[in-house]
C-alpha positions in Angstrom: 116.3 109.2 89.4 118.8 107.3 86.9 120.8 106.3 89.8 117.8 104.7 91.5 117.5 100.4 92.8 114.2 100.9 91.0 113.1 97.2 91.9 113.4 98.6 95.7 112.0 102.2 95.0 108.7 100.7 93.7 108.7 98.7 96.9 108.9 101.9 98.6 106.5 103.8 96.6 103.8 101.3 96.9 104.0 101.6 100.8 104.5 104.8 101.1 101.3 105.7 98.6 98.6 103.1 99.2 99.3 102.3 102.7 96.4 103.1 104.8 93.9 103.6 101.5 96.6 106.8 101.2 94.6 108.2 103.6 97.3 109.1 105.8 98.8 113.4 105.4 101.9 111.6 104.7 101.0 109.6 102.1 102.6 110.3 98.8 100.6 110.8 95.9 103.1 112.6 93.5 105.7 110.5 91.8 108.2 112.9 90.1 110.2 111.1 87.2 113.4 112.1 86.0 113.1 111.0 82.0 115.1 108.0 81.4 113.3 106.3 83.9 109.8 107.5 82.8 110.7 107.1 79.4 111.7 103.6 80.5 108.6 100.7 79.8 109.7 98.3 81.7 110.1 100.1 84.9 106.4 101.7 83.8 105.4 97.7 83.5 106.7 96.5 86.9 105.1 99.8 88.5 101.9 98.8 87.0 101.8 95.7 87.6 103.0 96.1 91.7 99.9 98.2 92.0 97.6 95.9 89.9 98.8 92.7 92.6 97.9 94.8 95.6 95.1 93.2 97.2 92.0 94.9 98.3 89.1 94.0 100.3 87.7 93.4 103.7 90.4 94.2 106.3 89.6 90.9 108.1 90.7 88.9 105.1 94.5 88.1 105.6 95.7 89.0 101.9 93.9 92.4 101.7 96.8 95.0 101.7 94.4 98.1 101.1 91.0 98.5 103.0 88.4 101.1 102.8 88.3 104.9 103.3 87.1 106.6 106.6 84.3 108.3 104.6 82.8 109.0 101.3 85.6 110.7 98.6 84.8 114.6 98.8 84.6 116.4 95.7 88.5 116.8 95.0 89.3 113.1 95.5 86.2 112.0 94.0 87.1 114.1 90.7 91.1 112.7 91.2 89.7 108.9 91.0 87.3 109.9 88.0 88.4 112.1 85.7 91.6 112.6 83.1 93.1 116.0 82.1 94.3 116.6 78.8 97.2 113.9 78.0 96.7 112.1 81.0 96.1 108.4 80.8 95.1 105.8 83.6 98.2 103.1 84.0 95.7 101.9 87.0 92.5 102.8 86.7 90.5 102.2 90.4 88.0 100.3 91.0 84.9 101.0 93.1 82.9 99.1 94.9 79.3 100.3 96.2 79.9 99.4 99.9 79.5 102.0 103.1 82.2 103.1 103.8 83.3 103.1 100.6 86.0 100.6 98.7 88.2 101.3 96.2 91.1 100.1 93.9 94.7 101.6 94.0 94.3 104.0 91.1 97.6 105.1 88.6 97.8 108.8 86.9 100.3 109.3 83.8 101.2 112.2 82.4 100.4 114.7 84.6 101.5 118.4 83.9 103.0 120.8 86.1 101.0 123.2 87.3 98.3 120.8 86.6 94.9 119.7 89.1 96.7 116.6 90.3 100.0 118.4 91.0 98.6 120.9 92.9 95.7 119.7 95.0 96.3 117.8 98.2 94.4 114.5 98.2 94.2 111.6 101.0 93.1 108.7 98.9 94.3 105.7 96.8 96.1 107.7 93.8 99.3 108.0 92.2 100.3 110.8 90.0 103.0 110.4 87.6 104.8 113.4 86.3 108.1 114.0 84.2 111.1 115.7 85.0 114.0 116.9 82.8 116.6 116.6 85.6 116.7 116.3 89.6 117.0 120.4 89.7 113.6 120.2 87.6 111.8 117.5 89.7 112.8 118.9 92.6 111.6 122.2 91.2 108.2 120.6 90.5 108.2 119.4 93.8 108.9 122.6 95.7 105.9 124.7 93.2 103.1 123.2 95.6 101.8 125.0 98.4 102.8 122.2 100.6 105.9 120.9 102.3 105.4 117.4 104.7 107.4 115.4 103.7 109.3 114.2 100.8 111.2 111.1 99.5 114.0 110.7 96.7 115.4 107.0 95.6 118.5 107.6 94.6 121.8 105.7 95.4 124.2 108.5 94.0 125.3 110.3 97.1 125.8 113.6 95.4 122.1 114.0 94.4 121.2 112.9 97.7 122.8 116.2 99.2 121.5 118.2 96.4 118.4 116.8 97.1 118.7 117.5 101.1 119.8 121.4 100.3 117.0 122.3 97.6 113.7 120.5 98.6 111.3 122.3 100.8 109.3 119.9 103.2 109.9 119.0 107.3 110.2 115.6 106.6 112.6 113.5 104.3 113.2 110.3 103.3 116.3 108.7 101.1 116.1 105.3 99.8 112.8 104.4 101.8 108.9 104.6 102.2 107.8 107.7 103.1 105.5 107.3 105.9 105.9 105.4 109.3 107.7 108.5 111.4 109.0 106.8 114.7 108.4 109.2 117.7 111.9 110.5 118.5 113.9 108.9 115.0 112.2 111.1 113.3 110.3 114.1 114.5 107.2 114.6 113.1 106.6 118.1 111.0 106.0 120.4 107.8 106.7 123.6 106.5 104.3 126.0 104.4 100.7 125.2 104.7 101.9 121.3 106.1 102.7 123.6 109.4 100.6 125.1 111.9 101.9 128.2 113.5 105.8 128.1 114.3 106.0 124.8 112.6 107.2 122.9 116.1 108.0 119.4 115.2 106.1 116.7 117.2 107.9 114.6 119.3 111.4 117.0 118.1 114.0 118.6 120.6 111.6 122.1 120.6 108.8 120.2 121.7 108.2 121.2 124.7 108.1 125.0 123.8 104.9 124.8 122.5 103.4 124.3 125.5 105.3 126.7 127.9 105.0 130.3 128.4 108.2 132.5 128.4 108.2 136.2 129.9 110.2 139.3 128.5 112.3 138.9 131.9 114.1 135.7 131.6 117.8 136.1 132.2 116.9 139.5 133.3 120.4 140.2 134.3 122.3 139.7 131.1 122.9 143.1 129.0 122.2 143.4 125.3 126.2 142.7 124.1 126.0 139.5 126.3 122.9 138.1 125.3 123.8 138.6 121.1 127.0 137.1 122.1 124.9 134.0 123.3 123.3 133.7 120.0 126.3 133.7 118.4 127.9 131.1 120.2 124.5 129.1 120.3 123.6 129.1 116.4 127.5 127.9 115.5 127.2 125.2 117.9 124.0 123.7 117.9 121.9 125.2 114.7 124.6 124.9 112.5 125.2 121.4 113.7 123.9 118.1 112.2 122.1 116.3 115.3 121.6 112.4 115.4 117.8 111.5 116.8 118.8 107.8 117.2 121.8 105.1 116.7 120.2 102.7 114.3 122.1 99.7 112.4 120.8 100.4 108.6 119.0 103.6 109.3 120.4 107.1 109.6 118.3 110.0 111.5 119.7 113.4 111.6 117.8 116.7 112.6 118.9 120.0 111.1 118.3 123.4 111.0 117.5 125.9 108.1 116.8 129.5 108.0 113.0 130.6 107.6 113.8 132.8 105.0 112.5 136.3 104.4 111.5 138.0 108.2 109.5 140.8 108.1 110.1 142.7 112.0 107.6 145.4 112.5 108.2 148.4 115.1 105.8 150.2 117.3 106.0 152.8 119.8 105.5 150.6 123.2 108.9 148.3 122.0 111.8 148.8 124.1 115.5 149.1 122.8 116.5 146.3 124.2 113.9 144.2 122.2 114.4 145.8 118.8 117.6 145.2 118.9 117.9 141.4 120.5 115.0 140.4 117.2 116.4 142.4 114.8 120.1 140.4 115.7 118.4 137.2 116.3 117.1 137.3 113.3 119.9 138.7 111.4 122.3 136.0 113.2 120.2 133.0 111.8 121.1 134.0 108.5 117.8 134.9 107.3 116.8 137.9 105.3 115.5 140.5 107.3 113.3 144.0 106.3 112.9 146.3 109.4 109.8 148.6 109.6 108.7 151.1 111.5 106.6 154.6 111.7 109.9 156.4 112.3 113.5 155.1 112.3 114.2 153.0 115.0 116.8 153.1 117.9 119.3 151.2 115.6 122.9 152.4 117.3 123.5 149.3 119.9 123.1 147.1 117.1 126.4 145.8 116.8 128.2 146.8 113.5 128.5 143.2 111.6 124.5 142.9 112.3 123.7 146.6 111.0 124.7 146.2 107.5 122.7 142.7 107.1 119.3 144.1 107.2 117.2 146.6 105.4 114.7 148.9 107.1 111.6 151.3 105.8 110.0 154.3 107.0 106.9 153.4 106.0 102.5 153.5 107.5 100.9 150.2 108.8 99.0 150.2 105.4 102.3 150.8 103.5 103.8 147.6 105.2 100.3 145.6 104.8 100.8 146.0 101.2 104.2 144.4 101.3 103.6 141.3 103.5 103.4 138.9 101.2 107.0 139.2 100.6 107.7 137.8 104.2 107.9 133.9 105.2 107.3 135.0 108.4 106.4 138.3 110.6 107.8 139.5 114.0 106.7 141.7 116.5 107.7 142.3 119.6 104.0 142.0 121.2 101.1 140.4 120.3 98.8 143.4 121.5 100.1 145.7 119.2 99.1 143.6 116.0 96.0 145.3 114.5 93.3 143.6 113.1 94.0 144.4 109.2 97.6 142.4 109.9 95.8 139.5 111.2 93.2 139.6 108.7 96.0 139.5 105.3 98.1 137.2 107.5 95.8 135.0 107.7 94.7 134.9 104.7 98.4 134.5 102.9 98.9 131.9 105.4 101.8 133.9 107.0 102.9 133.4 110.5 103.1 136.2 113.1 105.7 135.3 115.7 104.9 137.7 118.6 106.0 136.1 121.7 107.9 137.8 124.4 111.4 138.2 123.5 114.0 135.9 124.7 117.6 136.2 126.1 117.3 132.1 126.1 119.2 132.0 123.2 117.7 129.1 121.9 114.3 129.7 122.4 115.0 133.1 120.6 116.6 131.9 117.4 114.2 129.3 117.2 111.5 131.5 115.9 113.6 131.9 112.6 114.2 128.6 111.6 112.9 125.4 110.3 113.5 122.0 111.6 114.1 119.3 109.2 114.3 115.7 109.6 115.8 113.3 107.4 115.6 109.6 107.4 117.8 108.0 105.1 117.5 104.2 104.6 121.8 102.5 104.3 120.5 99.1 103.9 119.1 97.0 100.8 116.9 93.8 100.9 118.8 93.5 104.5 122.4 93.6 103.5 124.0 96.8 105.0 125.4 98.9 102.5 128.3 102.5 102.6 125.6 104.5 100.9 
């Protein structure tokens, strides 16, 4: 943005999209441009220019700074490092050279459109995209239309758009003021959202970890009633999910985990779910502060759900098919037990890329409320060219 060190963001953006060949899944290779600045010739010079000075070549040469690719470009990337759409341009232009594996130049896309090839097609290669932004609403906008959420960097020393920035963009892992690559196992839990996520979206090396390789049953904590254990998830989302948590005590770096709601869950009913279960997903759900749609073949037991809970949720009467037809609407699914998802959900689930969380219920509240929210991580970078700085 305007409020950017932009001699130190090109530092960063260099790293963070030409380190490894940007071969790495957290390489960037969209640069979002709020006007002034890409309006602004000299920073476009000095951009130019950083790339044009970065060495490649054999990897057992000393100066070369970018090496080759694991394998031949596949037809995306080859097309990316080739070819222009209307009113783009190459600032950098790569260069290839006919060796096995292959090696090629950092390359430098401007003018790319929204909506566009480049915008929307992930690529693990040597090339920067260069798109323009009204305002950081509108880049941030831009950045949140693709179908995939990694991570995601802003350079910006003006601590309100950093927060703006930390409530409105859509990825697992963020970066202020600093390359975005080079996740540290425990500083910085390692994780995506969208199709950057596989399954619940558990972030390596994060504090739910470990669940994804344990089973839970439907009787843990056996012994607590329904009031007790919604009680629990009340108490446990205001003091830990709610909560800002601090993955490491760095001089110059701040590391923070939080917690956000998935978003729209879609809890479907069948016949062989208990009372007890409706209502502790249907709460859990509610009590994340996510948007929930209830639906069923009949209307469900709803009258232990505690008052506050029953008026923040909508339910439908409505057929399998009926609900099939609306499940794109959901960021997520629920059901009480995996045996009772039928083969047409799996199918359209699948294909929109929709997650089914179907796991045994839990009175752990934790585990529980889990299933309804995204861990973010954000690494935010307080020093400049070494000297510790407030912001």
């Amino acid at each position: 943005t305007d409020f950017a060190d932009q001699e130190q963001a090109i530092q960063n953006i260099i790293k963070s999209a030409f380190s490894h060949s940007g071969q790495k899944c957290s390489a960037t290779s969209l640069l979002i441009l709020t006007q002034n600045v890409y309006n602004d010739k000299k920073f476009k010079k000095q951009l130019t220019q950083a790339i044009l000075n970065h060495r490649y070549g054999s990897p057992w040469q000393f100066e070369t700074q970018i090496s080759y690719l694991a394998h031949q470009p596949n037809e995306n990337l080859h097309w990316a490092l080739t070819s222009l759409e209307p009113n783009e341009e190459w600032a950098v232009k790569p260069e290839f050279k006919l060796t096995d594996p292959p090696l090629i130049s950092p390359g430098l896309k401007w003018g790319i459109k929204p909506g566009s090839f480049m915008h929307q097609t992930e690529l693990f290669g040597p090339i920067l995209s260069v798109i323009k932004a009204n305002s950081l609403s509108h880049a941030i906008a831009i950045a949140n239309s693709t179908e995939y959420g990694l991570t995601a960097g802003l350079e910006s020393l003006n601590p309100d758009e950093q927060n703006y920035w930390k409530e409105n963009i859509q990825a697992g892992n963020l970066y202020i003021n600093r390359e975005t690559t080079g996740a540290v196992v425990q500083r910085q839990p390692f994780g995506g959202i969208k199709k950057s996520a596989i399954g619940p979206g558990i972030k390596t090396g994060g504090h739910f970890y470990i669940t994804s390789f344990i089973n839970t049953t439907k009787n843990n904590n056996h012994k607590k009633t329904i009031e007790e254990t919604i009680i629990d998830y009340q108490t446990i989302m205001t003091n830990f999910f709610t909560k800002t948590h601090q993955t490491s005590n760095i001089i110059g770096e701040s590391n923070e985990t939080c917690y956000k709601p998935v978003g729209h869950i879609g809890i479907r009913i069948t016949e062989t779910d208990t009372i007890a279960e409706i209502v502790l997903i249907i709460s859990a759900a509610v009590i994340t502060k996510c948007k929930v749609t209830v639906s069923s073949d009949k209307i469900p037991p709803l009258n232990q759900i505690p008052e506050k809970i029953h008026n923040q949720f909508t339910y439908h009467i409505e057929s399998e098919s009926q609900f099939i037809k609306r499940i794109n609407q959901f960021d997520r699914i629920r059901f009480c037990h995996a045996d009772t998802i039928t083969h047409e959900i799996h199918t359209i689930t699948a294909k929109n890329n929709t997650y089914i969380e179907a796991r045994p219920v839990s009175k752990i509240a934790k585990i529980e409320l889990m299933r309804y929210m995204i861990e973010q991580t954000i690494s935010h970078q307080t020093h400049r060219y070494g000297n510790i700085v407030d912001n």
